[in-house]
Backbone as ProteinMPNN parsed JSONL, in Angstrom:
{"seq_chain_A": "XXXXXXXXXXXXXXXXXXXXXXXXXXXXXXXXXXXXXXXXXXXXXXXXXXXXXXXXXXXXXXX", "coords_chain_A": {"N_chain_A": [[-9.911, 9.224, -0.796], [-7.008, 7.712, -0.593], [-4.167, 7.952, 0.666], [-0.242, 6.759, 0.252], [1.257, 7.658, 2.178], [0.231, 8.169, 4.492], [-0.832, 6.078, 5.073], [1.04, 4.827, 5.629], [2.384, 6.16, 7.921], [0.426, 6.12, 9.888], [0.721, 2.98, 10.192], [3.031, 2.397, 11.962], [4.192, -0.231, 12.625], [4.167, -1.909, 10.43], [6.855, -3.058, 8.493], [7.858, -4.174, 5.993], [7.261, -4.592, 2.674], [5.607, -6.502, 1.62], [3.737, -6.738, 3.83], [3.07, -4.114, 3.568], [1.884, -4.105, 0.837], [-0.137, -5.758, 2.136], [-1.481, -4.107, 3.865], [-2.437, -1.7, 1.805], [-4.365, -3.671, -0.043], [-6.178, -4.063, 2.105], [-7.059, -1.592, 2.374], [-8.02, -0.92, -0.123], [-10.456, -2.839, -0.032], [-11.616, -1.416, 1.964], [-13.813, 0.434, 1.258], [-12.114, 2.745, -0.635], [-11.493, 4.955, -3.191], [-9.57, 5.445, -4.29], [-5.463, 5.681, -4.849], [-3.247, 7.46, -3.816], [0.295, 7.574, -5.148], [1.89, 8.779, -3.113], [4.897, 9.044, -2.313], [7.496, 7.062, -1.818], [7.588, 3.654, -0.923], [9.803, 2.876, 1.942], [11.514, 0.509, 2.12], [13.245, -2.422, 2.574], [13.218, -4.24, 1.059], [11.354, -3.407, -0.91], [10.423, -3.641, -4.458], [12.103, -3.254, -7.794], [9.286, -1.992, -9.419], [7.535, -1.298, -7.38], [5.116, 0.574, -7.682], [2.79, -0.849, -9.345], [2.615, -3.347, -8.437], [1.485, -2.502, -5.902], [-0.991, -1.012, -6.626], [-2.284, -3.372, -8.03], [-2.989, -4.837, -5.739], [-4.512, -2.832, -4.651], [-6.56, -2.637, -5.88], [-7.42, -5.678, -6.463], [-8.365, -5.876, -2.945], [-9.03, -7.531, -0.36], [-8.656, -11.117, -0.523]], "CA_chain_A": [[-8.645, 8.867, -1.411], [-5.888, 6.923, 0.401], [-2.85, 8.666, 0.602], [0.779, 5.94, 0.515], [2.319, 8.179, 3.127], [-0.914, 8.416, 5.245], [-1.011, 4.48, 5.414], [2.665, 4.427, 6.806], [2.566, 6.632, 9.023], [-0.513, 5.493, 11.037], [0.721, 1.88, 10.69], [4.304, 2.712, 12.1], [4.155, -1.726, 13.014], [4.197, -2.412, 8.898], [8.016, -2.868, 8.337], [8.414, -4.542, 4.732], [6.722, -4.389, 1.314], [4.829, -7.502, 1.53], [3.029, -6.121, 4.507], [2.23, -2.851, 3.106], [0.645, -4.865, 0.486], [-1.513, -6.382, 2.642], [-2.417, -3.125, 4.175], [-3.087, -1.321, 0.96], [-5.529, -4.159, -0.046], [-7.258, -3.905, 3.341], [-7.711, -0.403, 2.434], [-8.846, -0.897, -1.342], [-11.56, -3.295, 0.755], [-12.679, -0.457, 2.855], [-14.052, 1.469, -0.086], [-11.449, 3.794, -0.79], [-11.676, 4.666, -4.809], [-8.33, 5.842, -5.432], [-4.472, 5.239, -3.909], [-2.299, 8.068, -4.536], [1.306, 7.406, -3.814], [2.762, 10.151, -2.91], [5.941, 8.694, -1.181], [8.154, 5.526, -2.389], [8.233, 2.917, 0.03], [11.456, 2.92, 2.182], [11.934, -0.982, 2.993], [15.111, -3.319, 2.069], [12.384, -5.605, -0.116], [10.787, -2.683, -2.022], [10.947, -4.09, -5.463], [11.268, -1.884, -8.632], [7.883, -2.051, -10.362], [6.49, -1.519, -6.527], [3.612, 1.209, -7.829], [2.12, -1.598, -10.187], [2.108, -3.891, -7.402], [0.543, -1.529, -5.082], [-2.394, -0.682, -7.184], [-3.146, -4.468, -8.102], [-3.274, -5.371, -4.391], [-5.645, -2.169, -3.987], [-7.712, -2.938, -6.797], [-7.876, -6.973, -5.772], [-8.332, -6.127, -1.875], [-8.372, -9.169, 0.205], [-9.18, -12.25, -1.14]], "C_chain_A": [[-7.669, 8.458, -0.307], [-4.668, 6.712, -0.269], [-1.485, 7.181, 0.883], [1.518, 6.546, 2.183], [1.271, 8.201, 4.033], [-0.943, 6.8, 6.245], [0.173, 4.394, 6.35], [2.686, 4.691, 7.556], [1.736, 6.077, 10.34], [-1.023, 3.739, 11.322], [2.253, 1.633, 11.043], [4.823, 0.925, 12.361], [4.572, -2.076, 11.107], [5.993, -1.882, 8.74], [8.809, -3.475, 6.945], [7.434, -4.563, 4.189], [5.657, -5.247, 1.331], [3.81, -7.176, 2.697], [1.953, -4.63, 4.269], [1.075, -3.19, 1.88], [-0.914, -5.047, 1.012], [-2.527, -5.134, 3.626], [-2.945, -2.016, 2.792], [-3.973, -2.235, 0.205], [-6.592, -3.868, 1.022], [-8.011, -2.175, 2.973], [-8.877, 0.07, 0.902], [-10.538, -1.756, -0.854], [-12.636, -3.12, 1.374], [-13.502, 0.384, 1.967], [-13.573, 2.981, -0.032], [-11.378, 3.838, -2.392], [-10.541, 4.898, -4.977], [-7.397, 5.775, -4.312], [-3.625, 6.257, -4.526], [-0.431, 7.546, -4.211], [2.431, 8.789, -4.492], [4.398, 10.277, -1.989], [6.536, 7.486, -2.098], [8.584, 5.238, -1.286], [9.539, 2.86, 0.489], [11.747, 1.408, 2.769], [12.858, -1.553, 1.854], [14.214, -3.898, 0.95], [11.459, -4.887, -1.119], [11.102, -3.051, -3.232], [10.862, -2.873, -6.506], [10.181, -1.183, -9.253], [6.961, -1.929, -8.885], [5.065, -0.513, -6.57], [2.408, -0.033, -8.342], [1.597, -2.681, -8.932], [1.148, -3.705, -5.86], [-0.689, -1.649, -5.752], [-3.101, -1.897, -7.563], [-3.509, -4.711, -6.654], [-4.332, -4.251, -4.283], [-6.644, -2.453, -4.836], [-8.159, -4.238, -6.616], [-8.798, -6.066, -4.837], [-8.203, -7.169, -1.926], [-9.169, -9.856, -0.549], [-9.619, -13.404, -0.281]], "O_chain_A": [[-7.686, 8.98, 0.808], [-4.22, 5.958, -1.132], [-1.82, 6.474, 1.834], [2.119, 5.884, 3.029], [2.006, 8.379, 5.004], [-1.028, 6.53, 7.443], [0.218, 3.992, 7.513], [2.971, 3.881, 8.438], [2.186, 5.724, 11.43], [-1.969, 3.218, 11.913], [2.791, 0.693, 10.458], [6.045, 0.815, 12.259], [5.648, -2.655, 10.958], [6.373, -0.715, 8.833], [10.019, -3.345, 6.76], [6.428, -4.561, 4.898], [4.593, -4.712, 1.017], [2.695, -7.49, 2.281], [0.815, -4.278, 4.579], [-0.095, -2.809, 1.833], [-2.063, -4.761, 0.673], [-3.711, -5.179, 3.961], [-4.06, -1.533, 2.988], [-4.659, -1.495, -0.5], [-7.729, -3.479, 0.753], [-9.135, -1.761, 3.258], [-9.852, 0.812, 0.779], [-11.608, -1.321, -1.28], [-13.721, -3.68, 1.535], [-13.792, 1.382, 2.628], [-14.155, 3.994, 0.356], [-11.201, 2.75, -2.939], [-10.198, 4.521, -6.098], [-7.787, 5.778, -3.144], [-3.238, 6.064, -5.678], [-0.06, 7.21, -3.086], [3.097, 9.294, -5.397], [4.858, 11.196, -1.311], [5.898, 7.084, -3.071], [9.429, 5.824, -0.611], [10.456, 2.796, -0.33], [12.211, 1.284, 3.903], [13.079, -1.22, 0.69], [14.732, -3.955, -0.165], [10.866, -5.501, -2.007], [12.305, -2.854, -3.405], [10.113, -1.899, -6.433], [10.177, 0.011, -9.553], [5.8, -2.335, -8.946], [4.127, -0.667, -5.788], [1.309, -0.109, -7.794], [0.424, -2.791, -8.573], [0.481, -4.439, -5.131], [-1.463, -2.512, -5.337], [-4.331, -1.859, -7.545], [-4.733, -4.774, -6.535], [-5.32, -4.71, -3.709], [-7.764, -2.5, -4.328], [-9.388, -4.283, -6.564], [-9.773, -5.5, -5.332], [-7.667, -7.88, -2.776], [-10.162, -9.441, -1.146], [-10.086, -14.418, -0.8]]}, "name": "protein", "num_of_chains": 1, "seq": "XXXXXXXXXXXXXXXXXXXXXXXXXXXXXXXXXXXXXXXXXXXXXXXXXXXXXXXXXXXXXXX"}
């Protein structure tokens, strides 16, 4: 399982929403089955609906 607050921390370089994206795909990629988020993003571009968008990007991965 792949923790929201786990991801942040040990990518302290990821500084807006659209990034964390692209690292919670990378991680749905790695075969991780489940994304808890246990944290709400703290960036200026966090949108409101950002769980929903989280979990499609982990359920995509990359494309």
């Amino acid at each position: 399982m792949a923790k929201l607050s786990d991801l942040i921390i040990q990518y302290p370089d990821v500084d807006n929403f659209a990034a964390l994206e692209d690292l919670v795909a990378h991680a749905g990629s790695s075969g991780q089955m489940f994304l808890e988020f246990d944290v709400k993003p703290d960036y200026r571009d966090t949108p409101k609906k950002w769980e929903w968008r989280l979990e499609a990007a982990f359920t995509r991965g990359i494309e």
